[in-house]
PDB file of N, CA, C, O and CB in Angstrom:
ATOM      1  N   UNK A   1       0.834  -1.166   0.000  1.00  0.00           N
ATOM      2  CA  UNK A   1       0.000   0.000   0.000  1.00  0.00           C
ATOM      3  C   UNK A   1       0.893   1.248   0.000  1.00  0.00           C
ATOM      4  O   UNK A   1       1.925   1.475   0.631  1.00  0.00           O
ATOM      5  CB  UNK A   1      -0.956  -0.012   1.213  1.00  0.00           C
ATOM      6  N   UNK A   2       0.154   2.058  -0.955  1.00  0.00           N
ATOM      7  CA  UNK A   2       1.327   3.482  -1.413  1.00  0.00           C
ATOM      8  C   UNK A   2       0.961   4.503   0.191  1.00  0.00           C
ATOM      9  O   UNK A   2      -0.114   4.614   0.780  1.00  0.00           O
ATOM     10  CB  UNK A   2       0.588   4.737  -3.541  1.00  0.00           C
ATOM     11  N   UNK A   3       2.195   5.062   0.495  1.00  0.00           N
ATOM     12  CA  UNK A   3       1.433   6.072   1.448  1.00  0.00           C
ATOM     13  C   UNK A   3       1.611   7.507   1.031  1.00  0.00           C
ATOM     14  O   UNK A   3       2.755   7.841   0.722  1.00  0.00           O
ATOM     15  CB  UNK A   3       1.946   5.956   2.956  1.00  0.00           C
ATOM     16  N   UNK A   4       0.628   8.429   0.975  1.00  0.00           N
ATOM     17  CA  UNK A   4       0.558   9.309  -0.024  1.00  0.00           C
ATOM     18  C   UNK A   4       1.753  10.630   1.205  1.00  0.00           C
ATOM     19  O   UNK A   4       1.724  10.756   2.429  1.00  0.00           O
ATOM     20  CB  UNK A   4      -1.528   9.741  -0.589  1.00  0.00           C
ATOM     21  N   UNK A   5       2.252  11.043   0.608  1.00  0.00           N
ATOM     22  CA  UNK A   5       2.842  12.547   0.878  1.00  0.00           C
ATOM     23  C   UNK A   5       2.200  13.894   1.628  1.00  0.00           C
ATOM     24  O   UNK A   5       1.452  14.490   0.853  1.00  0.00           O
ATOM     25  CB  UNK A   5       3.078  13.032  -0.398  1.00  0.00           C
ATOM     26  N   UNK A   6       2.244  14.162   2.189  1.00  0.00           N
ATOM     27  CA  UNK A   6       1.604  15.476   2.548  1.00  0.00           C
ATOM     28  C   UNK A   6       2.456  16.856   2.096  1.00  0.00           C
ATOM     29  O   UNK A   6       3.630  17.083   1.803  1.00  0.00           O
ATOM     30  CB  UNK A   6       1.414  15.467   4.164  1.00  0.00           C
ATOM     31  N   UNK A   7       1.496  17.477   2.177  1.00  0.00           N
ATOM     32  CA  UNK A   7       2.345  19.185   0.796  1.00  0.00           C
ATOM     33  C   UNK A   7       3.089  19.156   1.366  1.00  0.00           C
ATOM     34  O   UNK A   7       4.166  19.280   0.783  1.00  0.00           O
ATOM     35  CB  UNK A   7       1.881  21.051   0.459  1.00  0.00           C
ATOM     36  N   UNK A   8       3.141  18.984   2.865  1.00  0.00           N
ATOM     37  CA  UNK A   8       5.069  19.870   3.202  1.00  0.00           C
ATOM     38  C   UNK A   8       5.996  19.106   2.943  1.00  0.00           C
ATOM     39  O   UNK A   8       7.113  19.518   2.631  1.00  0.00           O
ATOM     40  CB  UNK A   8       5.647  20.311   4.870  1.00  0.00           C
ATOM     41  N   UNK A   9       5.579  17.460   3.057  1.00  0.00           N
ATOM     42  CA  UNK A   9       6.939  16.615   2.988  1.00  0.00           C
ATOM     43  C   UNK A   9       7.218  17.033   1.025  1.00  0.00           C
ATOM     44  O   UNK A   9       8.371  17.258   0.658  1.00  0.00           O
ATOM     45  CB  UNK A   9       6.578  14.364   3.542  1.00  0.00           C
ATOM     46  N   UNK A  10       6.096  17.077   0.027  1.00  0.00           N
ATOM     47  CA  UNK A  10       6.177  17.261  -1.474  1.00  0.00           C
ATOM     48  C   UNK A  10       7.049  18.864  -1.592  1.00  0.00           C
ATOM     49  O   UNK A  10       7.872  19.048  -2.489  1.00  0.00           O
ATOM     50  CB  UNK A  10       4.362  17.257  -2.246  1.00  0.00           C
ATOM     51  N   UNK A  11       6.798  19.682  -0.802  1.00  0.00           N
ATOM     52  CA  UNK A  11       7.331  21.240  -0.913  1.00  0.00           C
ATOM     53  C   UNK A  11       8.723  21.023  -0.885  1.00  0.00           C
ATOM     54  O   UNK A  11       9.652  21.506  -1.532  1.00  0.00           O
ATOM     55  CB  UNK A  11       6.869  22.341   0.339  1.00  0.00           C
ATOM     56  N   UNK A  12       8.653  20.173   0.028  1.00  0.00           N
ATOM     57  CA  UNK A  12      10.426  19.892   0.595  1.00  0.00           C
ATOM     58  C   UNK A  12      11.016  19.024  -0.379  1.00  0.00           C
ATOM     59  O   UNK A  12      11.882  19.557  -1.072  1.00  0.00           O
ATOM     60  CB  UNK A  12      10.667  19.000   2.244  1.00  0.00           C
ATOM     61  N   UNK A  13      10.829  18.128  -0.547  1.00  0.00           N
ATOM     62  CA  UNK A  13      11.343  17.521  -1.826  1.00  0.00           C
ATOM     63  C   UNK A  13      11.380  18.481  -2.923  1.00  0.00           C
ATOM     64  O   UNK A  13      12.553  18.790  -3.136  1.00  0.00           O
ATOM     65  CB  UNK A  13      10.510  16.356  -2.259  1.00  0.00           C
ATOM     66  N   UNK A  14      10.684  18.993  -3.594  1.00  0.00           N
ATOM     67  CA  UNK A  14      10.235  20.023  -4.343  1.00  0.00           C
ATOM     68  C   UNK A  14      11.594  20.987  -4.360  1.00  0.00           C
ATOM     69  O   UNK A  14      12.273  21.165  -5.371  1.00  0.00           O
ATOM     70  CB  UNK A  14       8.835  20.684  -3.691  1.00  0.00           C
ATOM     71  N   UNK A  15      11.860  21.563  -3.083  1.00  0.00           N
ATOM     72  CA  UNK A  15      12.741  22.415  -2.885  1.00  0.00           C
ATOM     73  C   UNK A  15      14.553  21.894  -2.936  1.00  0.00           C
ATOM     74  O   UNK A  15      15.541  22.575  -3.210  1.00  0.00           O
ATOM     75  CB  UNK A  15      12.226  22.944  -1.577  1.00  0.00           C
ATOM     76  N   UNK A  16      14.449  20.493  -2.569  1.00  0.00           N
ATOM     77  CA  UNK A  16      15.614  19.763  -2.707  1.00  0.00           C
ATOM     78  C   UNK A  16      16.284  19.714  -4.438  1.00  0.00           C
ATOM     79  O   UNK A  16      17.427  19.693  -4.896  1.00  0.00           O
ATOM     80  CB  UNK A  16      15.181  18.254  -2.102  1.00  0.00           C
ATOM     81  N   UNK A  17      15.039  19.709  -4.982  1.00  0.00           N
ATOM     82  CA  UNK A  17      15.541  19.176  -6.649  1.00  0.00           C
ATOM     83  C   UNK A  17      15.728  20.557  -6.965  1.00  0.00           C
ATOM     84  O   UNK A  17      16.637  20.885  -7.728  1.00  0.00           O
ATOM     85  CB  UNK A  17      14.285  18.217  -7.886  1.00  0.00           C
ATOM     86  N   UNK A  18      15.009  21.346  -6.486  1.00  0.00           N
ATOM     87  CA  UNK A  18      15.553  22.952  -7.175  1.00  0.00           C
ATOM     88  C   UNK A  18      16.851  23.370  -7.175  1.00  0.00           C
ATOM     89  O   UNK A  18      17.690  23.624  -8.039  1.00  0.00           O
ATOM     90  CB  UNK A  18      14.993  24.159  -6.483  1.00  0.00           C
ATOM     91  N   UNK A  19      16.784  23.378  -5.600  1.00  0.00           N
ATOM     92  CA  UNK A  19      18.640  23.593  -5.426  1.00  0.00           C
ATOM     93  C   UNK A  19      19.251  22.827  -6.141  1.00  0.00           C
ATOM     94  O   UNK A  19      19.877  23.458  -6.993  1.00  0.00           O
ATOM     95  CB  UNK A  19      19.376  23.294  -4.035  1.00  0.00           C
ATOM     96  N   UNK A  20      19.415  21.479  -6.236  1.00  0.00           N
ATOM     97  CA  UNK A  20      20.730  21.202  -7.365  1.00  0.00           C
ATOM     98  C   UNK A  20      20.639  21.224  -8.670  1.00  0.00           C
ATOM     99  O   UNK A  20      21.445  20.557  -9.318  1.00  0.00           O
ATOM    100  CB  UNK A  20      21.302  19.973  -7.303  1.00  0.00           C
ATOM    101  N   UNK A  21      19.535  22.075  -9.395  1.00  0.00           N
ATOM    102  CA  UNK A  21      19.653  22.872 -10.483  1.00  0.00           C
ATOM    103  C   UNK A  21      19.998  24.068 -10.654  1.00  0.00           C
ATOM    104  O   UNK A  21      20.440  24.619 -11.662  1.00  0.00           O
ATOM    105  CB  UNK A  21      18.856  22.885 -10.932  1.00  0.00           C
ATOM    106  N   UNK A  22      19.716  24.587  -9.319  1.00  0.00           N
ATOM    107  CA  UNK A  22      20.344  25.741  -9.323  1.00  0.00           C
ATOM    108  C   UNK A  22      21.524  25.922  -9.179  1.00  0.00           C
ATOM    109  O   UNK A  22      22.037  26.744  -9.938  1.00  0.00           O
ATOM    110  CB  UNK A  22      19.966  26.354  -8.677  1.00  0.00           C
ATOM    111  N   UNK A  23      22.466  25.181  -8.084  1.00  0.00           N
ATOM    112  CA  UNK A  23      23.470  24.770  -8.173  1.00  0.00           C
ATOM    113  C   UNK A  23      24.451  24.659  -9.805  1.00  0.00           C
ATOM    114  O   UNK A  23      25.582  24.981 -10.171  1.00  0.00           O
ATOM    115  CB  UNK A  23      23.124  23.692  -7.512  1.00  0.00           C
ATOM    116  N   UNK A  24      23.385  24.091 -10.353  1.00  0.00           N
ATOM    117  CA  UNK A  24      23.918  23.306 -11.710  1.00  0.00           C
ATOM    118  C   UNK A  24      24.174  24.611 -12.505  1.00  0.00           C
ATOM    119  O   UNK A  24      25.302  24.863 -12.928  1.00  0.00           O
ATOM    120  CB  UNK A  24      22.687  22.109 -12.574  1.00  0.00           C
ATOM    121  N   UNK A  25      22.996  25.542 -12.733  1.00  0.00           N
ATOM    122  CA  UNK A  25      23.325  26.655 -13.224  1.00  0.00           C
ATOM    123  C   UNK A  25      24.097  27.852 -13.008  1.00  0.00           C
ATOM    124  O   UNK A  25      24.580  28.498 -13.938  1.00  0.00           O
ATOM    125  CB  UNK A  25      22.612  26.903 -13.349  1.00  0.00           C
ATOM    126  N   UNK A  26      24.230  28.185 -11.677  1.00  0.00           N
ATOM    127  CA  UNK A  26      25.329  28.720 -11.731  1.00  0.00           C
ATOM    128  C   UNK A  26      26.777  28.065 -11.649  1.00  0.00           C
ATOM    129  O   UNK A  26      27.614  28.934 -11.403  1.00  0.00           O
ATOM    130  CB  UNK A  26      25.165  29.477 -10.936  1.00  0.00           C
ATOM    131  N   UNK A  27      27.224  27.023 -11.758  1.00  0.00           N
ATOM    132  CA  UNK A  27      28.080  26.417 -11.742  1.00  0.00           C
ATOM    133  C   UNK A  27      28.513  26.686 -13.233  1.00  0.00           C
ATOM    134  O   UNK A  27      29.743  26.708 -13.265  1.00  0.00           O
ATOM    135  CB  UNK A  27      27.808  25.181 -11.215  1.00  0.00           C
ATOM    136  N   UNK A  28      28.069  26.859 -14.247  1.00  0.00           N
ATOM    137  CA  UNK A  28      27.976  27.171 -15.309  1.00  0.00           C
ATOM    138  C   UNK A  28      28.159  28.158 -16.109  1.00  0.00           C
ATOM    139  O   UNK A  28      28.751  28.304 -17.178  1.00  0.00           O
ATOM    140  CB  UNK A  28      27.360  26.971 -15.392  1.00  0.00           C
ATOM    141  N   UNK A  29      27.425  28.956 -15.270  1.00  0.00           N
ATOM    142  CA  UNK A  29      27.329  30.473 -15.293  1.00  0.00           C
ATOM    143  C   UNK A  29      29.008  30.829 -14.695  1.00  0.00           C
ATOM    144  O   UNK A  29      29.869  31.377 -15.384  1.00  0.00           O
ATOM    145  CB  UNK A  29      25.833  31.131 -14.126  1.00  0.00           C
ATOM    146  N   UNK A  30      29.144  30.485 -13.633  1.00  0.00           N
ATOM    147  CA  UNK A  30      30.899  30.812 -13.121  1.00  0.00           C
ATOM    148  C   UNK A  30      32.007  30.269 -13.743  1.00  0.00           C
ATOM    149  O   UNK A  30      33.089  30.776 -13.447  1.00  0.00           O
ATOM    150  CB  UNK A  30      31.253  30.324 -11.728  1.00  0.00           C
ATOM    151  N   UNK A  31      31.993  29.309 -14.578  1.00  0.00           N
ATOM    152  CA  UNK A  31      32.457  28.881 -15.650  1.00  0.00           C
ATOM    153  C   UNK A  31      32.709  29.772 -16.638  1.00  0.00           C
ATOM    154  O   UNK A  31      33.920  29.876 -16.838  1.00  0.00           O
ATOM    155  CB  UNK A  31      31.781  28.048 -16.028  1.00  0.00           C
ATOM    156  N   UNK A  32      31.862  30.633 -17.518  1.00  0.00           N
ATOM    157  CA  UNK A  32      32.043  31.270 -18.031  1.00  0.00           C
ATOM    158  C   UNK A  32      32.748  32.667 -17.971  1.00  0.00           C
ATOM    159  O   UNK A  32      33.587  33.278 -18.633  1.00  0.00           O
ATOM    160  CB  UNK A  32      31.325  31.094 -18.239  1.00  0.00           C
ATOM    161  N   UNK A  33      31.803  32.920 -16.565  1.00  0.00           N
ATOM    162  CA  UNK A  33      33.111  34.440 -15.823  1.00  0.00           C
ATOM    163  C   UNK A  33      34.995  34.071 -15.852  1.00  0.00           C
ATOM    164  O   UNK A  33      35.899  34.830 -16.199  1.00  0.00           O
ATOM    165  CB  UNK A  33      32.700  34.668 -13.436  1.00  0.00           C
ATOM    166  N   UNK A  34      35.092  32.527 -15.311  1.00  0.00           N
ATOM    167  CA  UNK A  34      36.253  32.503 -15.245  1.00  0.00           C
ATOM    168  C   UNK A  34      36.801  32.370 -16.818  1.00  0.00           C
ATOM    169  O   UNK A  34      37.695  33.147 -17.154  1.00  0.00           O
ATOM    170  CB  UNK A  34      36.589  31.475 -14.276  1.00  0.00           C
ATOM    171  N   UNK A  35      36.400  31.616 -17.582  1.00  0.00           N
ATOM    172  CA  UNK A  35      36.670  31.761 -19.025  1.00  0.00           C
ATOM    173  C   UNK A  35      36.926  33.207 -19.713  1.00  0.00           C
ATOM    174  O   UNK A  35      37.677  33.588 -20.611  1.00  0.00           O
ATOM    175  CB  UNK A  35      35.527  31.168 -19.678  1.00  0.00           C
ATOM    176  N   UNK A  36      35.818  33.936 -18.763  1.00  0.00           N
ATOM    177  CA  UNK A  36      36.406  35.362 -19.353  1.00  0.00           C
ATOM    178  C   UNK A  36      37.296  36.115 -19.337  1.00  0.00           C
ATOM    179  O   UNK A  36      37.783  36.928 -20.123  1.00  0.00           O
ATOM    180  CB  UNK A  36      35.987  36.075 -19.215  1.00  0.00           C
ATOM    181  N   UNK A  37      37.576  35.606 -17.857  1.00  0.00           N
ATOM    182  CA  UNK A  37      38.881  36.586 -17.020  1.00  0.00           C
ATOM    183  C   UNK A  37      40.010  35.658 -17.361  1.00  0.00           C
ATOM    184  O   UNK A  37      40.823  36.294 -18.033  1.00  0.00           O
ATOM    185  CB  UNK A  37      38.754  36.833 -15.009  1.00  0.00           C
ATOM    186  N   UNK A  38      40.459  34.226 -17.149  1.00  0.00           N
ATOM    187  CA  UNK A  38      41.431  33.920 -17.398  1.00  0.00           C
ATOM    188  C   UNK A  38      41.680  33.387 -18.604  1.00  0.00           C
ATOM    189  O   UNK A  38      42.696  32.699 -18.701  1.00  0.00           O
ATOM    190  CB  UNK A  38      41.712  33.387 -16.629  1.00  0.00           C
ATOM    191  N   UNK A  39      40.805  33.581 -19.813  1.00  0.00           N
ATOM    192  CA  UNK A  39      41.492  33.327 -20.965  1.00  0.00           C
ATOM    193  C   UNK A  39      41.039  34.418 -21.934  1.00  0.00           C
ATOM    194  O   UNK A  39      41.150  34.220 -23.144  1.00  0.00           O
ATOM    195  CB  UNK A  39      41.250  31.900 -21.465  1.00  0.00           C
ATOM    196  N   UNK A  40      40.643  35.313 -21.565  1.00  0.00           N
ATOM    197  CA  UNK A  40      40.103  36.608 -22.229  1.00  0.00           C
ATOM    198  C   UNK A  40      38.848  35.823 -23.283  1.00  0.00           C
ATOM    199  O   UNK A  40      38.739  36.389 -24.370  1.00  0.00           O
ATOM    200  CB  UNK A  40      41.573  37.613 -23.231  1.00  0.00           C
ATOM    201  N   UNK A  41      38.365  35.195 -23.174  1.00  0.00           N
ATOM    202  CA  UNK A  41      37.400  34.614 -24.393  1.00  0.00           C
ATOM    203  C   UNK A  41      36.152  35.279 -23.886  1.00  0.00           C
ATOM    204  O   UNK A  41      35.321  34.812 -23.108  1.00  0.00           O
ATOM    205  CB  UNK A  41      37.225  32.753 -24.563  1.00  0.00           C
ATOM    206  N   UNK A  42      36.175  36.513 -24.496  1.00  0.00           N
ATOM    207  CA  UNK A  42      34.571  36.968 -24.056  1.00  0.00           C
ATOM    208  C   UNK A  42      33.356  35.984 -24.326  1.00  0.00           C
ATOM    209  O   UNK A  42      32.497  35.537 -23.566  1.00  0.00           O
ATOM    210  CB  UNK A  42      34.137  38.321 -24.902  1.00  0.00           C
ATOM    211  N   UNK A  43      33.691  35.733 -26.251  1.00  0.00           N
ATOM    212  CA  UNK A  43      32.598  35.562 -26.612  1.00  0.00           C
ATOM    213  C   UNK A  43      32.163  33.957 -25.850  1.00  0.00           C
ATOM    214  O   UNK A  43      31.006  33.547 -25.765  1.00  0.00           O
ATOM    215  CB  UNK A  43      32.625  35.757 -28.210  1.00  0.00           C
ATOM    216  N   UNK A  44      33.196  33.334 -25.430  1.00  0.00           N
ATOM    217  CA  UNK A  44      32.813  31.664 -25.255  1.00  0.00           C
ATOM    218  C   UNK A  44      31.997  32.041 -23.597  1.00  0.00           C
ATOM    219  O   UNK A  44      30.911  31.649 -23.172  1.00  0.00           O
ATOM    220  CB  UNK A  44      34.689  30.225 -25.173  1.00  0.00           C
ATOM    221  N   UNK A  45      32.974  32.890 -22.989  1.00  0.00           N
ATOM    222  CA  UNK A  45      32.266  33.143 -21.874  1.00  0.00           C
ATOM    223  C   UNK A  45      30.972  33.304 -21.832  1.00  0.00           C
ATOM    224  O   UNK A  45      30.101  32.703 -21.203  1.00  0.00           O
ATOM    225  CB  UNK A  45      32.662  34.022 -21.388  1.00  0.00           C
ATOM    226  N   UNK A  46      30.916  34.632 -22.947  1.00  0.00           N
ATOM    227  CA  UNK A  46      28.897  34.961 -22.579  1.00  0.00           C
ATOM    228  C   UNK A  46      27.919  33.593 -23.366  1.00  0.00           C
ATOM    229  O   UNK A  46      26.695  33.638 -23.491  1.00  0.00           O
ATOM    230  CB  UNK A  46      28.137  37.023 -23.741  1.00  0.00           C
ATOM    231  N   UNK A  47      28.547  32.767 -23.695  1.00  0.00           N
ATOM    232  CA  UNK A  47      27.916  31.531 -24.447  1.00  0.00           C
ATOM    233  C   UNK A  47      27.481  31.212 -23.150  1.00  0.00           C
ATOM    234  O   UNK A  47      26.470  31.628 -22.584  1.00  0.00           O
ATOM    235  CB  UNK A  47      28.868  30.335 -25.380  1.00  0.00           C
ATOM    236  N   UNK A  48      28.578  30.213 -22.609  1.00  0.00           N
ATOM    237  CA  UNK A  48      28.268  30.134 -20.839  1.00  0.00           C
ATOM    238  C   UNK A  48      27.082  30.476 -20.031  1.00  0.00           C
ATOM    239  O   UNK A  48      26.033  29.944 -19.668  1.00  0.00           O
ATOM    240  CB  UNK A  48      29.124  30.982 -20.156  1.00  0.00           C
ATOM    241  N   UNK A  49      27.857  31.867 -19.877  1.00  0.00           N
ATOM    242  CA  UNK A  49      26.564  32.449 -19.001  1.00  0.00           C
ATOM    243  C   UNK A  49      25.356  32.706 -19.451  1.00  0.00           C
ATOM    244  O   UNK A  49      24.437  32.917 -18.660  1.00  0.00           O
ATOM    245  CB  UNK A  49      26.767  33.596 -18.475  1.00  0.00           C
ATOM    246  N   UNK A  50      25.132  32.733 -21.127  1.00  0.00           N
ATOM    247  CA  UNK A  50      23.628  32.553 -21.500  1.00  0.00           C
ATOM    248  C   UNK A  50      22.981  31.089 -21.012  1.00  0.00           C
ATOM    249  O   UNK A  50      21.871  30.828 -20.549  1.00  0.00           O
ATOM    250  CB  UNK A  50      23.493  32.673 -23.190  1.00  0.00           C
ATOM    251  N   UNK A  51      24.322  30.106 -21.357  1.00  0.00           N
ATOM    252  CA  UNK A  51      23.744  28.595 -21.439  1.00  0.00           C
ATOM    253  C   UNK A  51      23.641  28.740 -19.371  1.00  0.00           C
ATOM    254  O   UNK A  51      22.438  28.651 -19.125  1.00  0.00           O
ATOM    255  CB  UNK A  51      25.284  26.957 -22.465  1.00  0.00           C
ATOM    256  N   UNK A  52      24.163  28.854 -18.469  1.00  0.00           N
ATOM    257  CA  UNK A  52      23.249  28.651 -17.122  1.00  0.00           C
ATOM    258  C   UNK A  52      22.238  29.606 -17.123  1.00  0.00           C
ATOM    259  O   UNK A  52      21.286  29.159 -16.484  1.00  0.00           O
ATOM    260  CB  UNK A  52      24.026  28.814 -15.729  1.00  0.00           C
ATOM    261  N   UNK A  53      22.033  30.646 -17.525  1.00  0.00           N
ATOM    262  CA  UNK A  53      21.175  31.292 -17.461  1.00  0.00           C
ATOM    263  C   UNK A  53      19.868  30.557 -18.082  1.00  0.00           C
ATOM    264  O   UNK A  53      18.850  30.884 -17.473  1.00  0.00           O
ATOM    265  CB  UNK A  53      21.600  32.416 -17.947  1.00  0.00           C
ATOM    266  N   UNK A  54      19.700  29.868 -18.885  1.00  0.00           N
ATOM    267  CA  UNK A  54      18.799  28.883 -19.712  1.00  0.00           C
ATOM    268  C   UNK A  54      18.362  27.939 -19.164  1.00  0.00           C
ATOM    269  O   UNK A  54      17.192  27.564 -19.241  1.00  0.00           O
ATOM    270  CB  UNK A  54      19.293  28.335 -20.722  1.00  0.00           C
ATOM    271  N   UNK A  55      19.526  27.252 -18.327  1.00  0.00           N
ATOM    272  CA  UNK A  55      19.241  26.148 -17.251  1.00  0.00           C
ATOM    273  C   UNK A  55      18.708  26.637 -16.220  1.00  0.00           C
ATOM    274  O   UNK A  55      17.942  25.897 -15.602  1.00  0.00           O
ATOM    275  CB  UNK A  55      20.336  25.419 -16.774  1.00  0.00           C
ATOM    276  N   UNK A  56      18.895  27.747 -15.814  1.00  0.00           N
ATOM    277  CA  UNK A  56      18.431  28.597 -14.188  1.00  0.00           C
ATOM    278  C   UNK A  56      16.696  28.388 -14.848  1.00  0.00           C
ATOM    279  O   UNK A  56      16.194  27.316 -14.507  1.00  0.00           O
ATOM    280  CB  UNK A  56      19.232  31.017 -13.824  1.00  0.00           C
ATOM    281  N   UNK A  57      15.780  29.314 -15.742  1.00  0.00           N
ATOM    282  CA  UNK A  57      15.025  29.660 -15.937  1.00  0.00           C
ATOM    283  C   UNK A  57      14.661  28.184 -16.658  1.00  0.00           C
ATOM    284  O   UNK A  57      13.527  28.270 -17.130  1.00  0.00           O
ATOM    285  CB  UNK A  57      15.106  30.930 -16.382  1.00  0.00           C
ATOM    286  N   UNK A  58      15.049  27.309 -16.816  1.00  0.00           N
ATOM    287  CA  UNK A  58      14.239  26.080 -17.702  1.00  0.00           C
ATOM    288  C   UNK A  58      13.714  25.402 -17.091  1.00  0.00           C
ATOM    289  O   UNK A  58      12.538  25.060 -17.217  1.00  0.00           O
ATOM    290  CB  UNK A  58      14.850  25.189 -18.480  1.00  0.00           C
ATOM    291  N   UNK A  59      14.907  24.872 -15.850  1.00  0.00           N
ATOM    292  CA  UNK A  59      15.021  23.823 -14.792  1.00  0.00           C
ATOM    293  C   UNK A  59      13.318  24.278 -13.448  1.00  0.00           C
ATOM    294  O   UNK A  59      12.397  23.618 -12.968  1.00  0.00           O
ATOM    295  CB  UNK A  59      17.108  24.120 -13.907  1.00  0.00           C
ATOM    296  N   UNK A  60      13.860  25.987 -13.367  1.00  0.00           N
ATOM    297  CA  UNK A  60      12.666  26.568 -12.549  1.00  0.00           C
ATOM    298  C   UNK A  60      11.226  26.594 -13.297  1.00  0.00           C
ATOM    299  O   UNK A  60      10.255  26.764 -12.560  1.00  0.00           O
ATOM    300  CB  UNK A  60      13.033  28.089 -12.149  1.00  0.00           C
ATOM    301  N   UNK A  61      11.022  26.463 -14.503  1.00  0.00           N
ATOM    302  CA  UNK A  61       9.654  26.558 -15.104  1.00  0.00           C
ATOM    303  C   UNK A  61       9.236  25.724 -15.045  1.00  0.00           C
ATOM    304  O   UNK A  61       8.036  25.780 -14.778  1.00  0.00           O
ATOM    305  CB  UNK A  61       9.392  26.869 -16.166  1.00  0.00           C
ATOM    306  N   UNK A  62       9.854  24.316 -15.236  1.00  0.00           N
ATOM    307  CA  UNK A  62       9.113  22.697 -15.326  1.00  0.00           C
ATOM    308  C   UNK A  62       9.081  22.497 -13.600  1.00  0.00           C
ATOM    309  O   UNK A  62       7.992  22.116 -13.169  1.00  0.00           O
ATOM    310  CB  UNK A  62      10.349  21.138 -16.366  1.00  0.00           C
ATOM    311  N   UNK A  63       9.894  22.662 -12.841  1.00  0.00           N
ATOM    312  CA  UNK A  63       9.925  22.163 -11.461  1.00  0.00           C
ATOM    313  C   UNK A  63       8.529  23.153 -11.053  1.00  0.00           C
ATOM    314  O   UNK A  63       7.530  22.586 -10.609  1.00  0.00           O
ATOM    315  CB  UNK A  63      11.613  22.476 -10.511  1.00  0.00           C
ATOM    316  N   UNK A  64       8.537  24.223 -11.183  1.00  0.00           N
ATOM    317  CA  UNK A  64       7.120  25.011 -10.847  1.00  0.00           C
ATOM    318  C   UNK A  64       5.882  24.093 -11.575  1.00  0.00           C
ATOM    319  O   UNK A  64       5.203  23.289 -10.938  1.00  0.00           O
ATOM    320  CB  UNK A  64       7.138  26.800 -11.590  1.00  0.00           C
ATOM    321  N   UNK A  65       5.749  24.313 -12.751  1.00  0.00           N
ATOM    322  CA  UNK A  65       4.663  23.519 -13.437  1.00  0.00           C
ATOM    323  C   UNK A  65       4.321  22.517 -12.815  1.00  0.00           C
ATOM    324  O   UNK A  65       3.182  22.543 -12.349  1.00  0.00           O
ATOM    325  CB  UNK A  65       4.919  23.079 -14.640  1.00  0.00           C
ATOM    326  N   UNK A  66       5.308  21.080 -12.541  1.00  0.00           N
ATOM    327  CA  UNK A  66       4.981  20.229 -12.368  1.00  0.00           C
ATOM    328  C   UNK A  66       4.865  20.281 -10.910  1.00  0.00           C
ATOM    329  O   UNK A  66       4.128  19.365 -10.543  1.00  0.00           O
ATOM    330  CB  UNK A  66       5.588  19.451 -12.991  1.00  0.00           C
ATOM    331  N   UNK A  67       5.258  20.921 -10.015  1.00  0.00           N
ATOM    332  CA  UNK A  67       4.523  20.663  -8.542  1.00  0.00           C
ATOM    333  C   UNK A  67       2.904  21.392  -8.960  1.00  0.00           C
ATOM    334  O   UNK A  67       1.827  20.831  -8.761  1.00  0.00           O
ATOM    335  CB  UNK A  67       5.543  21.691  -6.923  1.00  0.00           C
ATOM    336  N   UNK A  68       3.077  22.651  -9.525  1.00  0.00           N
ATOM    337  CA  UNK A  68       1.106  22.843  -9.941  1.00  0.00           C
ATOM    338  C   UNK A  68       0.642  21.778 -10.266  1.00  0.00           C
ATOM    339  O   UNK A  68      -0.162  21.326  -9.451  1.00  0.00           O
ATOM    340  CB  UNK A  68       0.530  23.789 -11.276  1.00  0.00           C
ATOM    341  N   UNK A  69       0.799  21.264 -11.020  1.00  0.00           N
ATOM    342  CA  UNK A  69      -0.473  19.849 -11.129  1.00  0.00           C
ATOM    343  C   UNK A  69       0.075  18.623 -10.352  1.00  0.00           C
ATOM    344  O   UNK A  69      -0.645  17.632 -10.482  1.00  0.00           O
ATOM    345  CB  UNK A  69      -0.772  19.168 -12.973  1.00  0.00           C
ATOM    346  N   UNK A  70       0.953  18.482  -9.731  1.00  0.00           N
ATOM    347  CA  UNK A  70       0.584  17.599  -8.534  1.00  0.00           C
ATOM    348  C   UNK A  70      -0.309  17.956  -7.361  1.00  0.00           C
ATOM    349  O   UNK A  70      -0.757  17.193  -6.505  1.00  0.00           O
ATOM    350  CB  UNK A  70       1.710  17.273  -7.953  1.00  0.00           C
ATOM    351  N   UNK A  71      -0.453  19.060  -7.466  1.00  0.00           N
ATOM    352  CA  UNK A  71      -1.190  19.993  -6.074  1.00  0.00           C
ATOM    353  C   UNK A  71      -2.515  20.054  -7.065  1.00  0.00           C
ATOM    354  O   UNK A  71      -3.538  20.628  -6.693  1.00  0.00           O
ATOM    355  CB  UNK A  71      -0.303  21.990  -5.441  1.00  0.00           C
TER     356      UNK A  71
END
């Protein structure tokens, strides 16, 4: 027999998977700063920081969505 979740234990989980996307994205994002500064590569840098910036806002739209329709 399944035992169902209650919102706070789902919020909390919820909040666990966020952080290590967020994590993920700026990890990414600082990647690119350092690419900038220590190898002068602007342009690869702002590639970078567009690409966590993409993951920041992608990762947060589906993790939002999909706790809305579990709730």
């Amino acid at each position: 027999m399944k035992k169902r979740m209650t919102e706070q234990q789902e919020f909390e989980i919820m909040k666990l998977v966020l952080d290590k996307f967020l994590w993920l994205g700026f990890i990414i994002m600082g990647y690119g700063v350092w690419k900038m500064i220590s190898e002068a590569a602007v342009s690869a840098g702002i590639y970078h920081l567009i690409t966590g910036i993409v993951v920041l806002v992608l990762f947060s739209v589906i993790i939002v969505r999909e706790y809305e329709v579990l709730r």
